[in-house]
N, C-alpha and C positions, 0 to 999 in steps of 0.2 A: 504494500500500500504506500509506504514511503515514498519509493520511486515514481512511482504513478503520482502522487502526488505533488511532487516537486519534480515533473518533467523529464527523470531520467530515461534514458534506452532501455530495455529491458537486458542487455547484454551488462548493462552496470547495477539493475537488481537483482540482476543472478551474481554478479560478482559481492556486494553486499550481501545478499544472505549467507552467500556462503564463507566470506567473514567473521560475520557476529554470532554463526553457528559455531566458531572454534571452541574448544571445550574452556582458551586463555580468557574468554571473551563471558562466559556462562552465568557469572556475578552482575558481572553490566548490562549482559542480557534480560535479567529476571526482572530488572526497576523501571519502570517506562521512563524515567526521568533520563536515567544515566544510557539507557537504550536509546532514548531520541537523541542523547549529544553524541554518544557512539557514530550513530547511524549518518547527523549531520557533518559529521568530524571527518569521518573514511571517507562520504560522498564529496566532500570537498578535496579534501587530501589526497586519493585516491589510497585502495585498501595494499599496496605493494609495501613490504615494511615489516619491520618489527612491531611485536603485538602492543598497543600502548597500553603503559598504565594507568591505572586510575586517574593520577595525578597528572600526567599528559594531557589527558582523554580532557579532564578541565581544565587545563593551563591551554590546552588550543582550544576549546569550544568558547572558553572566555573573552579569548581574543579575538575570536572570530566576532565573538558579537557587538564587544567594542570597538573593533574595523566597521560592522557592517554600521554601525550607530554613529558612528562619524562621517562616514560616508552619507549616512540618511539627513545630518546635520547639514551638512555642504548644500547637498540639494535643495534643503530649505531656506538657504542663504544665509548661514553660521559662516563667513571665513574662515574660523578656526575655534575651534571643541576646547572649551577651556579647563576642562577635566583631564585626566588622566586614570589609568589604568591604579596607578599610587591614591587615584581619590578614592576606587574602589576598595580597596585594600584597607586605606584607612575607614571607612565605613562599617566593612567588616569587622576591623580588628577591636572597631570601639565597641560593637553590640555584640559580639564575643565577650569583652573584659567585663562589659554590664550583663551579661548572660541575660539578655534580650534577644528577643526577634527581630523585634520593630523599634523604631525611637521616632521622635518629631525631628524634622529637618535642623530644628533651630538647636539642637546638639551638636552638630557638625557645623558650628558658625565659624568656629574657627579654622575653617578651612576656606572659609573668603569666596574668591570667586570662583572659584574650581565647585564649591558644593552649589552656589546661585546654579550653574552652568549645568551640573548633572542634574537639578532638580528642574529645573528646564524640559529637559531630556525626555525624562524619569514622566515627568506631565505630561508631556506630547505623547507619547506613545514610542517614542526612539530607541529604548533601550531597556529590553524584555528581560535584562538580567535582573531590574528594580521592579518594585512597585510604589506608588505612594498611594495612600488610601486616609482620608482625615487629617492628613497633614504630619501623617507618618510615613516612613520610609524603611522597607524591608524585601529583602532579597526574595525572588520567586520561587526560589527552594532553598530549604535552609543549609543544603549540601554544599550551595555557590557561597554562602557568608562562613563558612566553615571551610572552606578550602583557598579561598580568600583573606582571610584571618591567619591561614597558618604560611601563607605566600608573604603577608607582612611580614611575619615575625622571622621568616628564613631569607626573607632579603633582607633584613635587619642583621641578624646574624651573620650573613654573608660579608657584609661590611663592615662585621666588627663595632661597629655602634656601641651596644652594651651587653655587659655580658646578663643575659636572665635568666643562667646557672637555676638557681634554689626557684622561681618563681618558677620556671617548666617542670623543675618537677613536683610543682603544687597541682600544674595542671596535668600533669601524665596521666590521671584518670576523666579528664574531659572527652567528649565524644570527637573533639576538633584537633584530637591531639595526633592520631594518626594521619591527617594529613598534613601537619608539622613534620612530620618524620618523613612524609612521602617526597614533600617539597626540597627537603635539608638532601634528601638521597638522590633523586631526582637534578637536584640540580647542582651535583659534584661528579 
């Protein structure tokens, strides 16, 4: 149904199933969430490759959709998307620390014109990674603020910033903590 629906060949939804059929793949197959970014991922990517994981699987679907939402900006006549991929992350990382879902925008003030710019976004309908709803603002699945969360904190880490030794392992029983691990692995 995928292909069909988004216009592929049928020679590239047979290459797709048989894919997401791998037995590497069977975890990400079972969730429709992490299934539809599988499926959008390969179909863009093309499936030739090494199996991605999990934390791939969202480090590109992410990006994909922050390209496509910048691009959709430009068309609407934004010269330039004054957010960044770093807005997101801080988004997440603060409703992780607050073990929230959602917060009000005016949380993130201090993010200046990068939060104006995604809440912008976020309102039009440009970027289906957000939601805003009453004047809150939270992630379309809580998988994206959870994998996002742990992308801060390991580009943090990556740079040496600060060491947050004893506070990680306050959180090593948080549900966001493996993809902390996936990311720190993932991206060495």
């Amino acid at each position: 149904k995928f292909a069909r629906r988004n216009g592929l060949a049928e020679s590239v939804e047979g290459s797709l199933a048989a894919e997401v059929a791998r037995p590497e793949y069977a975890s990400l197959a079972q969730v429709p969430v992490t299934l539809n970014l599988l499926l959008h991922v390969l179909a863009k990517e093309g499936v030739e490759g090494a199996v991605l994981s999990r934390s791939r699987l969202y480090d590109r679907a992410v990006r994909m959709m922050v390209q496509a939402s910048t691009f959709r900006g430009r068309l609407q006549g934004e010269e330039r998307v004054a957010w960044t991929l770093d807005t997101l992350r801080s988004v997440a990382f603060w409703n992780q620390c607050q073990g929230v879902r959602s917060q009000s925008w005016e949380e993130f003030e201090d993010l200046g014109a990068q939060v104006s710019a995604l809440r912008r976004q976020v309102e039009r309908g440009l970027l289906p990674l957000l939601e805003s709803v009453h004047g809150q603002v939270q992630f379309a699945h809580l998988s994206f603020q959870e994998f996002l969360a742990a992308d801060f904190l390991a580009n943090v880490l990556e740079q040496g910033v600060v060491d947050f030794g004893s506070w990680l392992q306050a959180c090593a029983g948080s549900a966001w903590w493996r993809w902390l691990r996936a990311s720190i692995t993932a991206s060495r």
